[in-house]
Every structure is written in C-alpha cells, then in structure tokens.
C-alpha positions as CSV (number, residue, x, y, z in Angstrom):
1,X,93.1,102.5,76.8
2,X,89.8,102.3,78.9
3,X,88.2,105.6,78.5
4,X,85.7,106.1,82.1
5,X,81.7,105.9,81.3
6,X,81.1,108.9,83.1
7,X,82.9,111.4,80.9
8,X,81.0,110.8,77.6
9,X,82.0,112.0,74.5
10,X,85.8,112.3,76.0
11,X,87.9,110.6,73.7
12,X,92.1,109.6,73.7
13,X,92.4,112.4,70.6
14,X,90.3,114.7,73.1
15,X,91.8,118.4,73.7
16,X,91.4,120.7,76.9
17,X,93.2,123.6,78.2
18,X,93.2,124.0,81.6
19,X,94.5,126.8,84.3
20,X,95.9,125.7,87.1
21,X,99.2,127.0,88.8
22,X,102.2,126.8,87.3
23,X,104.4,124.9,90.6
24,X,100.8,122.3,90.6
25,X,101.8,121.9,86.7
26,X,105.4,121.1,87.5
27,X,104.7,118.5,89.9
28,X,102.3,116.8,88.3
29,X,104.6,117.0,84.9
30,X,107.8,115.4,87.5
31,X,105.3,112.8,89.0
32,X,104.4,111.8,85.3
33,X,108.3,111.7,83.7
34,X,109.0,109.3,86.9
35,X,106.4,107.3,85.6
36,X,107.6,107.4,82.3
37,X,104.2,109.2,81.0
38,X,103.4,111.9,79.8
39,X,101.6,115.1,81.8
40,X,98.5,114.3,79.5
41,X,98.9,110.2,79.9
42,X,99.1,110.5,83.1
43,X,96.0,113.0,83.9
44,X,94.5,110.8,81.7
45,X,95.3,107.7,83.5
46,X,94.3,109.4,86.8
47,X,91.3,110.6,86.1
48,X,90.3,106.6,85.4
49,X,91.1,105.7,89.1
50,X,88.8,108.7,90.7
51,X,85.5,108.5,91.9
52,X,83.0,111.4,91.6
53,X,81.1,111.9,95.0
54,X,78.5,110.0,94.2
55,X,80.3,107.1,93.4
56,X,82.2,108.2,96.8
57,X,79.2,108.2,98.6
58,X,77.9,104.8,97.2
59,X,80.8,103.3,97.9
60,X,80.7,104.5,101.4
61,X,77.1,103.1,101.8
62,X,78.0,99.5,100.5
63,X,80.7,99.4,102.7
64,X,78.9,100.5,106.2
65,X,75.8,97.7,104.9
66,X,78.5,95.1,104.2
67,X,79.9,95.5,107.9
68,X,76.5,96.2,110.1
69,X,73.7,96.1,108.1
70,X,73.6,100.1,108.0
71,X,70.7,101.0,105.1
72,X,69.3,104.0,105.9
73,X,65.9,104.3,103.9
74,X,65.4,106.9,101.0
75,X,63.3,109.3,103.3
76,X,66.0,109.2,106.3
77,X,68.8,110.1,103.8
78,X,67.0,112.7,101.7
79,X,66.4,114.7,105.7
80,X,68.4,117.3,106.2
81,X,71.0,117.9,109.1
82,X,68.7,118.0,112.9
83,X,65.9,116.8,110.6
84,X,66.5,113.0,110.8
85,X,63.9,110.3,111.9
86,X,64.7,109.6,115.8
C-alpha cells in the first residue's frame, strides 16, 4: 500500500485515536464493510485520494492556466481581498 508523502513518519502499523461522533463512526464503519474493508483500511485508503488546500488550490490554478492562460503573479496573489492590482 502507497503510504501519501505528505503525512511523514505515518506508517501501515501506525496508531491514532480519534473523537468524532459516534452516528459519523457508524457510517463511515457501513460505508467500509460494503466495501469489504475495514473502518481503519478504508480511512486509510481515503485519506490517499484527499488533497490538502494547498494541493486544492494548485490544482485549481493549473486548471484556470490550462483553459485561459489565467497566472496571476506572486504579488497579485499574496494582496489581500479590495487590495488587488487593477
């Protein structure tokens, strides 16, 4: 299995308790026996196909260059809301 860069140091044997509620456990525990996983197989194999927001946002910004040449430059991205170069 194909452990995700961007969590170094996790590692298949890796242990974590987490709180969530207990109805968001159960359907996350039916979603995985329908798959024929596990509840920790299949977080595990979930969190491999989620992007972080930065990977989000880069993806986002390839996309809108790829279909009109949108690229912003570094000093019109860093602006903040009202503040952008008109």
């Amino acid at each position: 299995m194909r452990w995700p860069s961007r969590c170094p140091g996790l590692t298949p044997r890796s242990d974590a308790d987490v709180r969530i509620p207990e109805k968001a456990k159960a359907l996350l525990a039916a979603i995985a026996a329908a798959k024929g996983l596990s509840l920790p197989a299949y977080l595990a194999r979930l969190s491999e196909t989620l992007l972080t927001p930065a990977e989000r946002a880069g993806t986002a910004r390839a996309a809108l260059v790829q279909w009109d040449g949108y690229a912003p430059s570094v000093r019109y991205r860093g602006a903040g809301p009202g503040r952008r170069d008109r």
